[in-house]
C-alpha positions in Angstrom: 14.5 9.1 33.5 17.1 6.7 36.1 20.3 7.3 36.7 23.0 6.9 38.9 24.1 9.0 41.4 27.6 8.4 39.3 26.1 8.8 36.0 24.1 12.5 37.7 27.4 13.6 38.4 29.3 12.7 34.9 26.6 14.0 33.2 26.7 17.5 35.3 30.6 18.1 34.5 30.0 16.9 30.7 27.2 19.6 30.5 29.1 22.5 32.1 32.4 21.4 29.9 30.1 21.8 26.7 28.6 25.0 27.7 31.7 26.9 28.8 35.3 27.0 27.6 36.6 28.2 31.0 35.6 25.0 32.5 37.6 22.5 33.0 38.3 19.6 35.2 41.5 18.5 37.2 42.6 16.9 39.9 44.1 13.1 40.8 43.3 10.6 38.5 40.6 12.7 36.8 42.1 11.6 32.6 43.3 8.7 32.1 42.3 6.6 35.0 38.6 7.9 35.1 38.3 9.1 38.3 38.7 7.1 41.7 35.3 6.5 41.9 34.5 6.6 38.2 32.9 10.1 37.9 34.8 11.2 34.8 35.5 7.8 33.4 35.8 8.8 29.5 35.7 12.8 29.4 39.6 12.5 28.7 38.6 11.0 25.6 35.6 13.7 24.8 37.4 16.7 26.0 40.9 16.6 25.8 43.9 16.9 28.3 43.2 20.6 28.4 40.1 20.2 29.8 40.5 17.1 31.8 43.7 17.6 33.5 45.4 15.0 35.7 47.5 16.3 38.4 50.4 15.4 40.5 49.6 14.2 44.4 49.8 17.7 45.0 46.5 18.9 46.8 47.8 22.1 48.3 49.7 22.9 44.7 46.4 21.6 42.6 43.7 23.3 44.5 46.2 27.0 44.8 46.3 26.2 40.9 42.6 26.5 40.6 42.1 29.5 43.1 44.4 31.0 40.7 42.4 29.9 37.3 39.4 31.1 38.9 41.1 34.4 39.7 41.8 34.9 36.1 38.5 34.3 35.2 38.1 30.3 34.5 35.8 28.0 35.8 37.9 25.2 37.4 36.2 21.8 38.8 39.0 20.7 41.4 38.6 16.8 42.8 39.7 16.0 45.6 39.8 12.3 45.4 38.9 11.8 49.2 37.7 14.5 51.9 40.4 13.7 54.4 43.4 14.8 51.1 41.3 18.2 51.3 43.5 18.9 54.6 46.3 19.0 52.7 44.9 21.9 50.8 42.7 23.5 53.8 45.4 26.3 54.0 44.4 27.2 50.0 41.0 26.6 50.6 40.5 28.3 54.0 43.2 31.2 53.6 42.7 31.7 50.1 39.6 30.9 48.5 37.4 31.5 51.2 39.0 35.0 52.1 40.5 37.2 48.8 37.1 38.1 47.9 36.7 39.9 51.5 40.7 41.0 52.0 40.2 42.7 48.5 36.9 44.6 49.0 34.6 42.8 46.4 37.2 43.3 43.8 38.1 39.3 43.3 35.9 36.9 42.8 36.8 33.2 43.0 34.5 31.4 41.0 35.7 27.7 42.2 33.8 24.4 42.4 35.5 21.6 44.5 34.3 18.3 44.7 35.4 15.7 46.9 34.1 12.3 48.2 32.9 12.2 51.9 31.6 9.5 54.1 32.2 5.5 55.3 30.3 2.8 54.5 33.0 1.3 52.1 35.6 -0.4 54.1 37.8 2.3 53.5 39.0 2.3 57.0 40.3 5.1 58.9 41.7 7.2 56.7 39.7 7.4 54.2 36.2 7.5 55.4 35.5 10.7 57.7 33.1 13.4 57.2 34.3 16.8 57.4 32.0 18.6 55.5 30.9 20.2 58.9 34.1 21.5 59.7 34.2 23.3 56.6 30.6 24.8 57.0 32.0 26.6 59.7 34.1 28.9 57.7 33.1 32.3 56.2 33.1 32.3 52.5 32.5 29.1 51.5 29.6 27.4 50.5 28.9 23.9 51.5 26.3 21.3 49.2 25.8 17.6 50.4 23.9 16.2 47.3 21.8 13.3 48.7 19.6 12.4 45.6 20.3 11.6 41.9 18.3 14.9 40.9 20.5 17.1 43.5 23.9 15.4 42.1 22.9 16.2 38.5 21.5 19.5 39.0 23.6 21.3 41.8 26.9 22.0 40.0 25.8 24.1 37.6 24.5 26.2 40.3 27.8 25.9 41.9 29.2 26.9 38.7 27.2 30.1 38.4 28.3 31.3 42.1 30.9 34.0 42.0 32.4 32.5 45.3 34.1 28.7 46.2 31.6 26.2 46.8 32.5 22.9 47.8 30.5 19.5 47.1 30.5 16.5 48.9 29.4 13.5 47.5 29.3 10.4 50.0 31.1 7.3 48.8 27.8 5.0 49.4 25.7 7.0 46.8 27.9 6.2 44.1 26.2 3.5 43.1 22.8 4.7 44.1 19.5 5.4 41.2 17.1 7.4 41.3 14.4 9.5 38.8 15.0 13.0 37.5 11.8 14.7 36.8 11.7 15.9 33.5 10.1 19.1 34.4 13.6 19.9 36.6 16.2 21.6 35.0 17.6 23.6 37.4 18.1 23.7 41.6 18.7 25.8 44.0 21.6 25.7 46.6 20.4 27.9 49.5 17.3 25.8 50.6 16.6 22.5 52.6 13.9 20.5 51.7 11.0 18.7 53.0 11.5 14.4 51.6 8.8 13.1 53.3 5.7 15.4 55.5 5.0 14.5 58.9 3.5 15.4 62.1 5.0 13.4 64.9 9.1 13.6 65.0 11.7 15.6 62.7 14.1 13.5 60.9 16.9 16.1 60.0 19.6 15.1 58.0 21.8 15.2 54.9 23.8 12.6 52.1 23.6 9.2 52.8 21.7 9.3 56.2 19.0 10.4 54.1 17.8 7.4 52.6 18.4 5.8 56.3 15.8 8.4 57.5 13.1 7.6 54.6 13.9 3.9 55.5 13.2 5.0 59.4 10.5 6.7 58.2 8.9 3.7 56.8 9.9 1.4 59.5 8.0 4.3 62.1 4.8 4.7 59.8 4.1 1.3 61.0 3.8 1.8 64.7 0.9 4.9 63.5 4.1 7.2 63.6 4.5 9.8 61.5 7.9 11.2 61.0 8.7 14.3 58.6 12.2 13.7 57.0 14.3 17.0 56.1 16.8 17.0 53.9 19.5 20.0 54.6 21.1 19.7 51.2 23.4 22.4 51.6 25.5 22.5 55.3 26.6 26.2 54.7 24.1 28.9 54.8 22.3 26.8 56.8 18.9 26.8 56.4 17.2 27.0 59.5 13.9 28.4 58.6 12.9 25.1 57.0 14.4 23.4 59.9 12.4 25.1 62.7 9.2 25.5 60.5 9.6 21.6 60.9 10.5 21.2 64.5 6.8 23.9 65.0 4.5 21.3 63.1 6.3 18.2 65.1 7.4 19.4 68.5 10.1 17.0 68.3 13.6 16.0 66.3 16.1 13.9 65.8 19.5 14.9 63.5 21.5 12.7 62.1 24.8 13.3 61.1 27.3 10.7 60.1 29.8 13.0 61.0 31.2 12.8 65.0 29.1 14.2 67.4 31.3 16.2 69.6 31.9 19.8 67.7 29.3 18.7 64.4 27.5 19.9 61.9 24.4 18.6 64.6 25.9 20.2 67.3 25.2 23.4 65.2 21.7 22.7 64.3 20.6 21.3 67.7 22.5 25.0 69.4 20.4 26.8 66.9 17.0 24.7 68.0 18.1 26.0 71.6 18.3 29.8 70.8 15.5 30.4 68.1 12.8 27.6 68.8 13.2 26.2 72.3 9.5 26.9 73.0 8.0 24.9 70.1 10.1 21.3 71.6 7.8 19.1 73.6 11.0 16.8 74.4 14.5 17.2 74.1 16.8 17.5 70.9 18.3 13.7 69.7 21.3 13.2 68.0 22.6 10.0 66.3 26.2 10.8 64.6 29.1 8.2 64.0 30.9 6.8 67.3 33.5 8.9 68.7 36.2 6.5 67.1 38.6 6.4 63.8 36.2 4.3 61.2 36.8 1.0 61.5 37.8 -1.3 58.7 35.8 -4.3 59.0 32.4 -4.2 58.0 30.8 -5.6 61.2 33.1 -2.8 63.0 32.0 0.2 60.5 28.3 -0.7 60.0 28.3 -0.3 64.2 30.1 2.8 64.0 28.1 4.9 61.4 24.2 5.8 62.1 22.1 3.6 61.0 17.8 2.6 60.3 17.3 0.7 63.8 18.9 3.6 65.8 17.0 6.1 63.9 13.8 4.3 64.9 14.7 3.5 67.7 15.9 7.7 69.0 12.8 8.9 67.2 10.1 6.1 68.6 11.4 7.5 72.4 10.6 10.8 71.4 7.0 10.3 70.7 6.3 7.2 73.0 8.8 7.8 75.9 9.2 4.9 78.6 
């Protein structure tokens, strides 16, 4: 079956609003508009105003609101209509969520599922186009999902659902509009493991959301010069799965991350520090990053493509790797 990445995601929240009362949905725009990016676009209708709650532009006040549901034993989905609002709420999320479980000894859970959109590629300009999931992997208590593929966005919430502890999931503005197949055998996935989207033997392509399809397109562009580059999909940004990573980088002997995010203090920082410590030995040539220029996004589209990674760089880091000079 083809979907859209939007359609994976509306059909996820419609599932886990039919199979438990505790669920519900709220956040800005969520009801009556449909959602910013059309995600819940008629669940007002199928659900109700209990269940699909719109919200004031509140984030701090709307995302407390769902610690607190959770705390009482709901099973809140809180949007956040744009990652960069999310810092208006980062002392709830960071002081609260991620922490009563631990303050209280094990005795609260809190059971919360925030989704937000992350990423640039929409002429959103500066202020709404950064990518801070990585700043968020770095905190205890939280987990952190990057859905990349059509299958991932329909299947990763009701995992997310089913965790006793806050899990946030960002969902890049370019996939949207994005298809792709679910396999009908898939009903389920997991949210602790990376995964392997295309073998290889030559380079390591490591990445996550929409730099993936940029690495399968690199990919393809490198199988033509005889190279063969295995592209890993992270998937989830906290626990980081490094086993899959380095059990890559040991068949390769070289890699190149990409991470739309900025490079100075990211989520490939984290990964290539990691390479460094636990598999420095099994690197014939030095780690490569390509990550978004060290500038606020820029608004025109010229401007923005040159400041986000994209195929030709990708190529081009990952072809100097394996042919040097």
């Amino acid at each position: 079956m083809t979907l859209s990445y939007r359609e994976a995601c509306k059909q996820a929240i419609r599932d886990a609003l039919r199979a438990d009362p505790r669920c519900f949905v709220m956040g800005e725009d969520v009801g009556k508009y449909g959602g910013c990016y059309a995600v819940t676009k008629g669940l007002l209708e199928e659900f109700g105003p209990q269940r699909i709650v719109d919200t004031p532009l509140a984030e701090n006040g709307f995302t407390g609101l769902g610690i607190g549901a959770a705390l009482a034993g709901l099973r809140p989905i809180v949007e956040i209509m744009t990652c960069n609002f999310s810092l208006l709420a980062l002392d709830q999320i960071m002081n609260n969520a991620a922490t009563i479980p631990h303050m209280t000894g094990g005795q609260f859970a809190v059971p919360l599922v925030i989704r937000m959109a992350t990423g640039g590629g929409r002429q959103l300009a500066a202020q709404h186009s950064h990518s801070l999931e990585g700043w968020y992997a770095h905190i205890p208590g939280l987990k952190v999902l990057v859905p990349a593929t059509v299958q991932d966005a329909r299947f990763m919430l009701a995992a997310a659902l089913a965790d006793p502890n806050p899990v946030l999931i960002f969902e890049h503005v370019v996939l949207y509009n994005a298809e792709g197949d679910i396999d009908p055998a898939v009903s389920a996935v997991d949210i602790t493991h990376a995964k392997v989207r295309r073998p290889g033997r030559d380079v390591s392509l490591v990445t996550y959301g929409n730099s993936l399809p940029k690495c399968l397109a690199a990919a393809d562009a490198l199988a033509g010069d005889g190279i063969e580059a295995e592209v890993i999909d992270l998937r989830v940004l906290r626990p980081l799965d490094m086993a899959t990573v380095i059990a890559s980088v040991s068949r390769t002997r070289r890699v190149v991350i990409v991470d739309e995010g900025w490079k100075s203090g990211s989520i490939s920082a984290e990964i290539a520090a990691r390479l460094a410590e636990d598999a420095l030995y099994e690197l014939d040539a030095p780690v490569r990053r390509i990550c978004g220029r060290e500038v606020p996004v820029p608004y025109a589209a010229h401007m923005e493509e040159a400041a986000l990674p994209q195929v030709p760089g990708n190529v081009a880091a990952a072809r100097a790797l394996v042919r040097p000079g």
